[in-house]
Structures are given as structure tokens and as C-alpha cells.
C-alpha positions in Angstrom: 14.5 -5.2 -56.5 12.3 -5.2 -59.7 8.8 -6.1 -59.4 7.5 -9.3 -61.5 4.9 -7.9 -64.6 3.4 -11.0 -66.2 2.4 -10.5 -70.0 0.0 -12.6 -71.9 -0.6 -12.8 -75.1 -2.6 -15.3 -76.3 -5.6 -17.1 -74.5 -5.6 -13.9 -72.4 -9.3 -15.2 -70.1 -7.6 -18.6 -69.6 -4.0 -17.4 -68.4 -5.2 -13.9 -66.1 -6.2 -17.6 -63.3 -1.9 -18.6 -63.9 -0.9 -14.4 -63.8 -3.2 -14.2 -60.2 -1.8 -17.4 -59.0 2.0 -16.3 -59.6 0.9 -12.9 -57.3 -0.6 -15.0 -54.1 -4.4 -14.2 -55.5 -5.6 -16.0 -53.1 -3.6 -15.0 -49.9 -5.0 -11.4 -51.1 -8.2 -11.6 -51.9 -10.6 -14.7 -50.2 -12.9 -14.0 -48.2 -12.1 -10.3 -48.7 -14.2 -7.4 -49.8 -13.3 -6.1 -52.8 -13.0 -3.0 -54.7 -12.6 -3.7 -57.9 -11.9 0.0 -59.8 -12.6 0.4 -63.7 -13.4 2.7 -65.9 -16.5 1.8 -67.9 -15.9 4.5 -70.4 -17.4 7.8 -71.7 -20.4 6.9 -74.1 -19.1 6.9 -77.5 -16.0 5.5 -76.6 -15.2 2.0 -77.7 -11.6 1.8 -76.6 -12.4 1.0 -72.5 -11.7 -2.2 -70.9 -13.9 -5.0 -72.4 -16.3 -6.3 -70.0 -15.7 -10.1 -70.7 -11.5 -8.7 -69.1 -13.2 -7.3 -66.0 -15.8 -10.5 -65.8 -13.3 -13.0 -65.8 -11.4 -11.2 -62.7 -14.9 -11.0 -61.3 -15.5 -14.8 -61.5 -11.8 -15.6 -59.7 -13.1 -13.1 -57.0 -16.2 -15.5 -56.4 -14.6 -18.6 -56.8 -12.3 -17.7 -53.7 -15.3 -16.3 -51.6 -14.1 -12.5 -52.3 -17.5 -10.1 -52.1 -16.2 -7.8 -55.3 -18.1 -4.7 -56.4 -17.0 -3.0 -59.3 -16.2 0.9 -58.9 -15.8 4.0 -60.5 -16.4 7.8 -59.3 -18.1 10.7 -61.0 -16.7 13.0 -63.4 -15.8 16.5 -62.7 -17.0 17.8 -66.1 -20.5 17.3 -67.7 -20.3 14.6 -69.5 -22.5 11.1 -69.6 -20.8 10.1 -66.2 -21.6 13.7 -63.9 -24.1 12.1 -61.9 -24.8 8.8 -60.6 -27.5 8.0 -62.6 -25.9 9.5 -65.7 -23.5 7.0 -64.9 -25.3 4.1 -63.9 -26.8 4.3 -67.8 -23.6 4.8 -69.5 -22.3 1.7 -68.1 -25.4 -0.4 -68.9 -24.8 1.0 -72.2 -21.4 0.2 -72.6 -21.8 -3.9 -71.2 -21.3 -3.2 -67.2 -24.4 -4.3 -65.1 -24.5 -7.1 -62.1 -26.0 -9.5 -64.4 -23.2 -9.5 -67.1 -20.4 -8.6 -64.8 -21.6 -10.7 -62.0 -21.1 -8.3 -59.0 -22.6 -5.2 -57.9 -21.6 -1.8 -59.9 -21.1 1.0 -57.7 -20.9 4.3 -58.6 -20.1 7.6 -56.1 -18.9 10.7 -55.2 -18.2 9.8 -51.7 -15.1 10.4 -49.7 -12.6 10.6 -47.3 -9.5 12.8 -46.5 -6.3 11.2 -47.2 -3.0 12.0 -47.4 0.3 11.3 -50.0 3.0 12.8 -50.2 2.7 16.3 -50.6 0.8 18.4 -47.8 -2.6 18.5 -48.8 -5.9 16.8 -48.7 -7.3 14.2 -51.1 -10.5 13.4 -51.4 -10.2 9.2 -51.6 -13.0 7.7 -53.1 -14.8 6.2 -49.5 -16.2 2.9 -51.1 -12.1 2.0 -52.2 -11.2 3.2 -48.6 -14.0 1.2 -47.0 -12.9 -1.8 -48.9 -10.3 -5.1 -48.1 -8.3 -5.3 -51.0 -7.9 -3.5 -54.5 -7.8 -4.6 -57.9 -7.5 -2.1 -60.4 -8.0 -3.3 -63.7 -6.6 -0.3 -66.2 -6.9 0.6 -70.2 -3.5 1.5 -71.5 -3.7 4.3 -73.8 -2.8 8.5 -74.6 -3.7 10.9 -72.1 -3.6 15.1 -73.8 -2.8 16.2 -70.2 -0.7 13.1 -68.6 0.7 12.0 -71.9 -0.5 8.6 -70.7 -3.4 7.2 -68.8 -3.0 3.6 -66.9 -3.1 2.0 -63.4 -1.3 5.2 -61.9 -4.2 7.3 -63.3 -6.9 4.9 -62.5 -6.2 5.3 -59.1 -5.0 8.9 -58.6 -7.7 10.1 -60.9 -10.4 7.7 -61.0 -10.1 6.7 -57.0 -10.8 10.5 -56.1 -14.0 12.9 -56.0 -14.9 15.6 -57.8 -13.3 18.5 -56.1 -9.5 16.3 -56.1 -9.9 16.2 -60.1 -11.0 20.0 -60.1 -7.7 21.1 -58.3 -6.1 18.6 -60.6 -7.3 19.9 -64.2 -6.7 23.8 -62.2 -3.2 23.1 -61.9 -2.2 21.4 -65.3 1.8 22.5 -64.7 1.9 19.8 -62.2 -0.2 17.5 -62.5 1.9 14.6 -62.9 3.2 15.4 -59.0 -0.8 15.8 -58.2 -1.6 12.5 -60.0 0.8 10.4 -58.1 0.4 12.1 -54.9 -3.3 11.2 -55.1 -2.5 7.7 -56.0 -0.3 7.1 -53.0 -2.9 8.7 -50.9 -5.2 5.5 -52.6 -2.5 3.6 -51.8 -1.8 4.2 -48.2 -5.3 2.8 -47.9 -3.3 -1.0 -48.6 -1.1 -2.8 -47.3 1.3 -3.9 -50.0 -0.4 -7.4 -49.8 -4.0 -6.0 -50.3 -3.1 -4.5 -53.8 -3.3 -6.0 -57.7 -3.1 -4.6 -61.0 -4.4 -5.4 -64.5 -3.3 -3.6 -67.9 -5.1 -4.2 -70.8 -2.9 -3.6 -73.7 -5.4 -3.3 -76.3 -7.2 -0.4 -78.6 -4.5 1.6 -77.3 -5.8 5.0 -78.9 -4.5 9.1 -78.4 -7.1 9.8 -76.3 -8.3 8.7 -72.7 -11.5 6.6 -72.0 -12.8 9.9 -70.9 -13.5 11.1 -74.9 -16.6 10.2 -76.6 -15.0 10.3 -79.5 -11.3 8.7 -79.5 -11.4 6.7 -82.4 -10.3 3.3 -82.5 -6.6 2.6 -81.4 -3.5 3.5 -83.2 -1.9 0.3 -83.2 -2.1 -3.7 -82.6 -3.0 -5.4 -79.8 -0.1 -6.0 -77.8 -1.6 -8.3 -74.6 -2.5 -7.7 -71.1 0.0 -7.4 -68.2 -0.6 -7.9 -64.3 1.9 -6.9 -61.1 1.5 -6.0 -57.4 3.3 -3.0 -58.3 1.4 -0.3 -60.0 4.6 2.1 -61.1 6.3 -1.2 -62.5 3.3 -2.1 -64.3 2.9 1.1 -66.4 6.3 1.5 -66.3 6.7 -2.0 -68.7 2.8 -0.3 -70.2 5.1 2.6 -71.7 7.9 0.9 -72.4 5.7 -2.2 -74.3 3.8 0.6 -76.5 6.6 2.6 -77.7 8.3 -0.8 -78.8 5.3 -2.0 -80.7 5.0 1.8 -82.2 8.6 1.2 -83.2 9.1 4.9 -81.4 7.8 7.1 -79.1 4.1 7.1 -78.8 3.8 9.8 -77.1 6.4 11.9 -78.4 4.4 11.6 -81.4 1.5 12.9 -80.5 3.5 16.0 -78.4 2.2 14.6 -75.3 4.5 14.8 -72.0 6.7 12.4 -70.8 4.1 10.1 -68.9 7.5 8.9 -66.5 7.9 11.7 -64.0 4.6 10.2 -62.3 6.6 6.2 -62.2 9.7 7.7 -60.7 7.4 9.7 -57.9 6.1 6.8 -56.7 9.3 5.3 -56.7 10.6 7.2 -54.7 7.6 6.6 -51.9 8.0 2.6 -51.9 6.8 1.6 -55.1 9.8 0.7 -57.4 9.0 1.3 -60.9 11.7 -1.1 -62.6 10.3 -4.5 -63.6 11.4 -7.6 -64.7 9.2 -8.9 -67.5 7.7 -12.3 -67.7 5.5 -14.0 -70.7 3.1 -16.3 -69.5 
């Protein structure tokens, strides 16, 4: 059965409350503790999720008596996230502290070993593992190696430490396999009930969140989407992008086919067809 992806449009802090509603967002999340995983952006990068997006989602948490911390793990290449300090700065930079966000920021290369689908270990960012519940609140956008980067990538690249993302960028003729297999291994940490997903549609740009210099995005704003389901929700991401490009995005810029990654998880209990819902 197709999973429900809400899009908004238009008063997009005001309707995420009716979106969260429609998903039980408070049968998942009150009282829980809550990861809530985002990437704050490389410095120099102005394409990331805007922190009023990530606030708002922060404030629901609270007013349900969720204990939310906002995450993110360490880098694998020297950049202004490498360290936790490094990172700590970057995101002060770029809007992220406990005072505007209004939950802790916690930053790590902590893990545990997990398990996907393919026989191997991943290294499962412990804080997300340690937690209730996950919200994963995503940037839409290019990706040079994964043709696209969004709540699939968030999680089975941004929800892993270092070493996972070494073996990753050391095996670039599969990583789309290693990228959902790391995901699911985030995944299995849930219980289908335990898990959100938030898409911002916006300064969707060639390159990932990751660049310090990705320009600003190559097209309109197109709104923010949210589903229980994270293939179905960058499923509709890709399908949503290449409709407002008027072809496809990625094709353009001779990226791969981001799908292959969708259909993976598929076929390990997350369906990625979606029926499509403006709120």
C-alpha cells in the first residue's frame, strides 16, 4: 500500500502541527526521547535546512513532553565538521545552538554495531540507537556520488561513524547498496511507529550540504513534505524536483539514478510508492 507524503506549500511553520497530526505525532513521540538528526551544514554552505524548520519541530517535541536533542555525527574528511568541537562552532555559525533551537545539540562519533541487509557491520551513530524515537528532518538536493542526498542519506550516511562513511566513499561502485544497507541498519533501531520524516524542498542546489561552496539552488522553492516512510518520501523528493525542473535534475548534471537506493529499501519493508497529499 502506498505510504501517505504530506506537501505544504504555503504557511509551511503553521501547517508541519496539521502534517504531524495526520502521522500520530503524538502516539510517537510524548514523553519520548528524541533524536532529532540534521545536518547543520558545512561552513560556507547556505543551502542546509533553515533553523527556524528544525525549531518549529523542536517546539511540537516540547509541547508533547518529548526530551529532543538535535544530532549530527562527524565527518570523515577534514573539513569544518572533523571534530566535535570543529563542529560544535560550525553549527553556532550556521544558527544551531540550544538557545535558538531550543534543545540540546549533540554532536559524536560514537557507535554501535548494527546490521542491514547485507553481511557486514555498521557503525550506527550510538546517541540515534540510544534514543526513543527518530525524526529526521532532511535538505533535498544533488548529491556528485548518490546523484541525490535526502532522508535515505541522512540516515545511512549522516546516522553512521567515521569508519562506515570511509568504507562508503572506498567503494563508490556501490554505494547506493552501502547507503541503504546502512540506513536500514538505522532503521532496525525503530519500530515502524517510532520513526518520522521531514523534506525540505527548498535551495535545492547540485551539490550536498557537505560543500562549502554549493552555490545557491538551481531552482524554486517547491515546499516541504513529511511521511512515516522514508523511501516514499524521497521517492515523491525526486519525483517533485524533476517536475519543477521540467526534466531530469539529475540527469542533467550526469549524476546517477538516485532510485536504486528507494527500491532497496523496498524491498526490506519500506515501500517506496506514495500517495501524495497537499495540506
Amino acid at each position: 500500500m502506498p505510504s501517505k507524503v504530506y506537501l505544504i506549500q504555503k504557511s509551511f511553520l503553521q501547517k508541519i502541527p496539521k502534517a504531524f497530526g495526520r502521522l500520530g505525532f503524538n502516539e510517537r513521540f510524548a514523553g519520548k526521547k528524541v533524536a532529532v538528526k540534521v545536518h547543520m551544514g558545512e561552513y560556507g554552505n547556505l543551502n542546509y535546512v533553515r533553523p527556524p524548520i528544525v525549531g518549529k519541530c523542536i517546539e511540537e517535541l516540547l509541547a508533547v513532553g518529548a526530551k529532543p536533542f538535535v544530532f549530527d555525527s562527524l565527518t570523515k574528511y577534514h573539513g569544518s565538521r572533523f571534530t566535535v568541537p570543529d563542529y560544535i562552532e560550525t553549527a553556532r555559525k550556521n544558527g544551531f545552538t540550544e538557545e535558538t533551537i531550543g534543545c540540546p545539540i549533540v554532536i559524536t562519533d560514537n557507535s554501535i554495531k548494527a546490521r542491514g541487509f547485507l553481511d557486514r557491520d555498521v557503525g550506527v551513530s550510538k546517541e540515534v540507537a540510544d534514543a526513543d524515537t527518530l525524526l529526521a528532518v532532511s535538505h533535498a538536493k544533488g548529491h556528485m556520488f548518490s546523484g541525490y542526498g535526502g532522508a535515505v542519506k541522512n540516515l545511512g550516511f549522516g546516522a553512521v561513524n567515521q569508519e562506515t562513511k570511509n568504507v562508503v566513499h572506498n567503494n563508490k561502485r556501490k554505494l547506493l547498496e552501502l547507503i541503504a544497507n546502512q540506513a536500514l541498519a538505522v532503521l532496525n533501531q525503530f519500530e515502524k511507529n517510532e520513526i518520522l520524516f521531514l523534506n525540505v524542498l527548498n535551495d535545492i542546489s547540485s551539490h550536498c550540504d557537505c560543500h562549502g561552496d554549493a552555490r545557491f539552488g538551481l531552482m524554486g522553492g517547491i515546499g516541504i513534505l513529511v511521511s512515516e516512510n522514508p523511501a516514499a518520501i524521497d521517492n515523491a523528493s525526486v519525483d517533485l524536483i524533476n517536475k519543477e525542473f521540467g526534466r531530469d535534475f539529475f540527469e542533467s548534471l550526469n549524476y546517477i539514478d538516485p532510485r536504486p537506493q528507494f527500491t532497496l529499501l523496498a524491498e526490506h519493508g519500506f515501500e517506496s510508492e506514495y500517495g501524495l497529499e497537499e495540506l
